[in-house]
C-alpha positions as CSV (number, residue, x, y, z in Angstrom):
1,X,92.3,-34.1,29.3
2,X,91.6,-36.4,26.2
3,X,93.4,-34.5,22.9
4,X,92.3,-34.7,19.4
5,X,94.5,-35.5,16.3
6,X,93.4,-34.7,12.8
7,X,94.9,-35.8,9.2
8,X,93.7,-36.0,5.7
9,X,92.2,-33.9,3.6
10,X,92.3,-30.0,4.9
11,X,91.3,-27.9,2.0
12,X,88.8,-25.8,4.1
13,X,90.9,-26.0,7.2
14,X,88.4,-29.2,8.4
15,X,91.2,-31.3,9.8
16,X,93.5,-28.5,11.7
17,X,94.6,-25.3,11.5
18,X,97.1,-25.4,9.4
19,X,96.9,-24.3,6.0
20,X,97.6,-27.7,3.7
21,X,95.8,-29.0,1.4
22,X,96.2,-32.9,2.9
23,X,97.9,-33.4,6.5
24,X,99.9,-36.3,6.2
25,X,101.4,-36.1,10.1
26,X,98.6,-35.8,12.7
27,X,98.0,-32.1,13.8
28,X,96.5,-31.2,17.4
29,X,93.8,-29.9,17.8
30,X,94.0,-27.8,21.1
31,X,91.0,-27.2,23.6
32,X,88.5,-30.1,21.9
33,X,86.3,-32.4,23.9
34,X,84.1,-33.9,22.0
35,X,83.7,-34.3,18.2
36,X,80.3,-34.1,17.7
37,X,80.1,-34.2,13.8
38,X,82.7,-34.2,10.7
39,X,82.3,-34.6,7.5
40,X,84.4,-34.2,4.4
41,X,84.1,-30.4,4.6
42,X,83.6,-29.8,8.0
43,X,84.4,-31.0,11.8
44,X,82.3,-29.6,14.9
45,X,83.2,-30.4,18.4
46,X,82.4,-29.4,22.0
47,X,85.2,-27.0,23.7
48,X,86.7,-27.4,27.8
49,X,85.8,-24.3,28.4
50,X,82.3,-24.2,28.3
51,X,81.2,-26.7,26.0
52,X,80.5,-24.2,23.3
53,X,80.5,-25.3,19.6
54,X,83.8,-25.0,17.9
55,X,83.6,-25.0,13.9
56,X,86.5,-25.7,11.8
57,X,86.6,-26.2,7.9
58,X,83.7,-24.7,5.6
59,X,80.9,-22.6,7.1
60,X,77.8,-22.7,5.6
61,X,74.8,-20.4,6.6
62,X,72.9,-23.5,8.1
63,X,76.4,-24.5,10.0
64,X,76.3,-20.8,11.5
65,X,72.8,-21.0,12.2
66,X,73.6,-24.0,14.2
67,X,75.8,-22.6,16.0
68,X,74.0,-19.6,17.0
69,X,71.0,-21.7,18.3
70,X,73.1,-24.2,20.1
71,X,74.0,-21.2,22.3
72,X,73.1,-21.3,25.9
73,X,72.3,-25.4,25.3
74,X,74.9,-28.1,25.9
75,X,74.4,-30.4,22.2
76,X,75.4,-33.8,22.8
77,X,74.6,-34.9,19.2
78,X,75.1,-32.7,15.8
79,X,74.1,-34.7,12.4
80,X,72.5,-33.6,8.5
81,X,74.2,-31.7,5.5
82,X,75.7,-28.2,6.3
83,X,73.7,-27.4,2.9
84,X,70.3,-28.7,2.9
85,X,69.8,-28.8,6.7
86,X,71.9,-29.3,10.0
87,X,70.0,-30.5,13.6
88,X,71.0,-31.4,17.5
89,X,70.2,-33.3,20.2
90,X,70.6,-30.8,23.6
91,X,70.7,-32.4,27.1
92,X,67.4,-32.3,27.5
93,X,66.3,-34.9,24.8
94,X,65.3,-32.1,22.7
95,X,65.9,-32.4,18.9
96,X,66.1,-29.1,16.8
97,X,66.1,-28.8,13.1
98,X,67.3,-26.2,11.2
99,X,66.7,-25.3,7.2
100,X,67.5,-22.1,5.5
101,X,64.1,-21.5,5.8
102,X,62.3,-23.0,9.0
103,X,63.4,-24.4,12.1
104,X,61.3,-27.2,14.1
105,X,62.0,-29.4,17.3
106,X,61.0,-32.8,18.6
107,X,61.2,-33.8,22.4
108,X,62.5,-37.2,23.9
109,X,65.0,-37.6,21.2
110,X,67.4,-40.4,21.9
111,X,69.6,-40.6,18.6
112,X,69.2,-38.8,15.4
113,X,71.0,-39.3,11.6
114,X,70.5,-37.8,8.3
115,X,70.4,-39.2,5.2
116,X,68.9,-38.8,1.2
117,X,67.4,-35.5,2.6
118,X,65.5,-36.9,5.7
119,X,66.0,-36.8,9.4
120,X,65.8,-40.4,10.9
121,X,64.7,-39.9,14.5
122,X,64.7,-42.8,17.3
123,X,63.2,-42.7,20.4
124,X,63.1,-44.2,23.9
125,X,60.6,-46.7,22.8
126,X,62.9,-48.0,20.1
127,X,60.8,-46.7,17.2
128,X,62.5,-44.6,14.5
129,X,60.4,-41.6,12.6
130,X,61.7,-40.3,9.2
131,X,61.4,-36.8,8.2
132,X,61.7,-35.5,4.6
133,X,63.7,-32.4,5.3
134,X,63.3,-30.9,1.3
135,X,60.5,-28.4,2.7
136,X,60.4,-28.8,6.9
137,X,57.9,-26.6,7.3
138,X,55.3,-29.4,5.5
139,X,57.2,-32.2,6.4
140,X,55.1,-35.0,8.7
141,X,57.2,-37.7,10.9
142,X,56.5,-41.0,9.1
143,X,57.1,-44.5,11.6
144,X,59.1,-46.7,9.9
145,X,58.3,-50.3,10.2
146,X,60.7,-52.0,12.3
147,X,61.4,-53.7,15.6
148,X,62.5,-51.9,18.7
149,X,66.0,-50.2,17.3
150,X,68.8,-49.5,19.5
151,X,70.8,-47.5,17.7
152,X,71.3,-46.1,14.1
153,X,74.1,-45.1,11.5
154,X,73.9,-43.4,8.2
155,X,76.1,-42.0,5.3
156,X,74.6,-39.4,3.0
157,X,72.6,-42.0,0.7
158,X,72.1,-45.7,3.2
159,X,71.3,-46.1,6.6
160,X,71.7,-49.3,9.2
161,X,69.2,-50.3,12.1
162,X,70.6,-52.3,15.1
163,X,67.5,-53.8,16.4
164,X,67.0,-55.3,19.9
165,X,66.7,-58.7,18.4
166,X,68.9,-61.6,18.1
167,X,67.0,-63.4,15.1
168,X,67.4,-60.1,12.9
169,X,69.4,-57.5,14.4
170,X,70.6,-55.3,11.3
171,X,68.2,-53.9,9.1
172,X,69.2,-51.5,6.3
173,X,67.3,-48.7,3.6
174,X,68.3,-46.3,1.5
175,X,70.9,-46.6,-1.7
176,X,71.9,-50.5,-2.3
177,X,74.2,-50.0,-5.8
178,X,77.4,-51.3,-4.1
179,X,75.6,-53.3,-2.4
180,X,75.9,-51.3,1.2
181,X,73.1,-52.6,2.1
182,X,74.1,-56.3,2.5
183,X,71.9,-58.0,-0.4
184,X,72.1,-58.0,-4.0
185,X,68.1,-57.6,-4.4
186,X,67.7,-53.9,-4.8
187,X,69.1,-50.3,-6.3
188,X,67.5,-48.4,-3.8
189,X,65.4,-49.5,-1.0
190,X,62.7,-47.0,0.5
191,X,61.6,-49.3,3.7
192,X,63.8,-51.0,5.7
193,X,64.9,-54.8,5.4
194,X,66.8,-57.0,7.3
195,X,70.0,-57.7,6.2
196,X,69.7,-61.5,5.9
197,X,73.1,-62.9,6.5
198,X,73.1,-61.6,9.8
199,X,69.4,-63.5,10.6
200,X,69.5,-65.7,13.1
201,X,72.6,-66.0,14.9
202,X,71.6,-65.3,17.8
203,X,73.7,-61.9,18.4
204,X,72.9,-58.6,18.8
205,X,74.5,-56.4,17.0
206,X,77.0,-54.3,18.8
207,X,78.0,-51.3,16.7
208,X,77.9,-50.1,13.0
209,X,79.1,-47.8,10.9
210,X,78.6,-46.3,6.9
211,X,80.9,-44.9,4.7
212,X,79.8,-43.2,1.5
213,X,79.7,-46.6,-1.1
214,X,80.3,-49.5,2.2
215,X,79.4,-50.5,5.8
216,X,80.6,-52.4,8.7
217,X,78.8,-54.2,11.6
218,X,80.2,-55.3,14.8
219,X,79.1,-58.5,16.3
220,X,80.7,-60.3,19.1
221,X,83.9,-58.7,18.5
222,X,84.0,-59.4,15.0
223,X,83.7,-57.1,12.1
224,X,81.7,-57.6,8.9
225,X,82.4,-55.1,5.6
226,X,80.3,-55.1,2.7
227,X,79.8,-52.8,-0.4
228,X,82.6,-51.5,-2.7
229,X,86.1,-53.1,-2.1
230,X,88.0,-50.6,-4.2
231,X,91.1,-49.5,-2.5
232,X,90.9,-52.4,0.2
233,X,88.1,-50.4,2.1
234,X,86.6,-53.9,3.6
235,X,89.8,-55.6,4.9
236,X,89.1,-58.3,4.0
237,X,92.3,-59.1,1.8
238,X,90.4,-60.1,-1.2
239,X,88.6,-58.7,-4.0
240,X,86.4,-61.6,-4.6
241,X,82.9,-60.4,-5.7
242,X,81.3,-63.9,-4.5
243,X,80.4,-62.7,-1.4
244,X,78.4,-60.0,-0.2
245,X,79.1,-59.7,3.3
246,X,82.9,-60.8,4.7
247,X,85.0,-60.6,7.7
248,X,87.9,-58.0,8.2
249,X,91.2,-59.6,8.6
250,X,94.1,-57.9,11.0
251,X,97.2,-58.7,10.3
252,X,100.6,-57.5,12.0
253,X,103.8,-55.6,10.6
254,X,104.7,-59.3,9.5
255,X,101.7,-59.8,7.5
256,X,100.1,-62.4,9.8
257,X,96.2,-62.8,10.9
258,X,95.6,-61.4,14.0
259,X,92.5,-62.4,16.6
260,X,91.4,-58.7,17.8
261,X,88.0,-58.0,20.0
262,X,86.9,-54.9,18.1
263,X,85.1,-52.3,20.1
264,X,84.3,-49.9,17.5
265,X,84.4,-49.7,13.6
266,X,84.2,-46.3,11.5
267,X,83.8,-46.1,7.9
268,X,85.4,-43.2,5.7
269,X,84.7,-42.4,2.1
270,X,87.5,-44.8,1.2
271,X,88.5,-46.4,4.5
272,X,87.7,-47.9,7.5
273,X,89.3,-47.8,11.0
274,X,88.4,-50.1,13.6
275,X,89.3,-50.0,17.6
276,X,90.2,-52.8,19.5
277,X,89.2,-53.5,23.5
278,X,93.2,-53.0,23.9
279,X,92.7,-49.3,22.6
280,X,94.5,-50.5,19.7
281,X,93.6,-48.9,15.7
282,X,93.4,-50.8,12.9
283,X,93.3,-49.6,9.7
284,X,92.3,-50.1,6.0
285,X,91.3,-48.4,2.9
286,X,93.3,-45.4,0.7
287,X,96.8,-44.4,2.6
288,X,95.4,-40.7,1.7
289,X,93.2,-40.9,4.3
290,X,95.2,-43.1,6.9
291,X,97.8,-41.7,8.9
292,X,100.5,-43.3,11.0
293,X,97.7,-45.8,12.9
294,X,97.5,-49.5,13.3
């Protein structure tokens, strides 16, 4: 049985059960096994038991409304705003949305993000349909223009496309004003782009991740940061504004680089945390965030 450790910032109770404002020593969580979604307010994850939702941390009408409808389904996938409008992905490829007002579904759902008010929807096919959540009832699935996608990530405001493509296999859209996005060309960006530093080299992409105000890309065991640097969120041990796009640097308890193969990257608000293929964590970013890892 896997267990769950949460620190940080626990005002609502998101990050355990006890009652402190910020954890600074990892609390367990007992009887979790899956974290399905978490935000800065609120964590959901799958139980032993019976793989029943468990919520912990603030709990909005849509996030209770979730809940009740995830009952007698097995979610595998939980993303949106516990404000404006929460959905899943059930066993079954199905893909509900829920609003305070209407509730829709979509079948043969392979991956599903939310962000700047719309559901970003990606199918077996590879193609990815946005939907402007603001009034769901209305609301018509728009194709976006891309190449077959394998996966997608998002933050509240920018998401990233991992196409299956080895001349251009990140594209980005959505808010650009730290330059998330991997370009210095646009504010805000409505249809996606590909991110051209990462143009033809050959490589898939092989995992991504967005924080709030920056993003990170795995490819071939590297990891490349790029939007705000404040509080040493890229790792890349430099504040230097000349370039965009840069590569994370490891470095030991003695300060030295260290070659890792990183298997997964995931952005915070304020920091990032990256996994190596030795299980190992690397960390970077605000220490209020970052307990005892790396």
């Amino acid at each position: 049985m896997h267990k769950l450790y949460c620190f940080g910032f626990n005002a609502f109770g998101q990050a355990g059960n006890e009652i402190k404002e910020v954890l600074s020593e990892a609390c367990l969580c007992e009887n979790i096994k899956t974290v399905l979604y978490a935000n800065w307010e609120v964590t959901i994850g799958t139980t032993y038991n019976d793989d029943s939702l468990s919520v912990w941390g603030f709990q909005s009408i849509l996030t209770k409304k979730l809940v009740e409808r995830c009952k007698a389904k097995v979610p595998i996938c939980v993303f949106g705003d516990p404000n404006t409008a929460m959905g899943f992905i059930d066993n079954n490829e199905t893909l509900y949305l829920i609003s305070k007002t209407f509730e829709c579904s979509f079948e043969a759902v392979r991956n599903a993000v939310y962000s700047q008010q719309c559901a970003f929807m990606l199918n077996y096919q590879g193609e990815v349909k946005r939907l402007d959540c603001q009034d769901l009832a209305c609301a018509v699935p728009e194709t976006l223009r891309l190449p077959p996608v394998n996966m997608m990530y998002a933050s509240s405001q920018h998401v990233l496309f991992l196409a299956n493509s080895v001349d251009t296999p990140v594209f980005g859209l959505g808010s650009n004003k730290l330059c998330q996005l991997g370009t210095l060309d646009d504010q805000e960006i409505r249809q996606p782009i590909a991110i051209d530093y990462f143009c033809g080299l050959m490589t898939k992409a092989e995992q991504a991740s967005c924080g709030l105000f920056h993003s990170a890309v795995i490819l071939n065991g590297d990891v490349y940061t790029f939007g705000w640097s404040k509080d040493g969120r890229l790792g890349s041990g430099t504040y230097d504004k000349e370039d965009i796009i840069t590569l994370a640097q490891c470095v030991d308890d003695q300060d030295q680089p260290v070659e890792i193969q990183a298997v997964q990257v995931s952005c915070g608000s304020a920091h990032t945390l990256i996994l190596d293929d030795q299980g190992q964590i690397w960390s970077c970013g605000s220490s209020r965030q970052i307990w005892a890892v790396g």
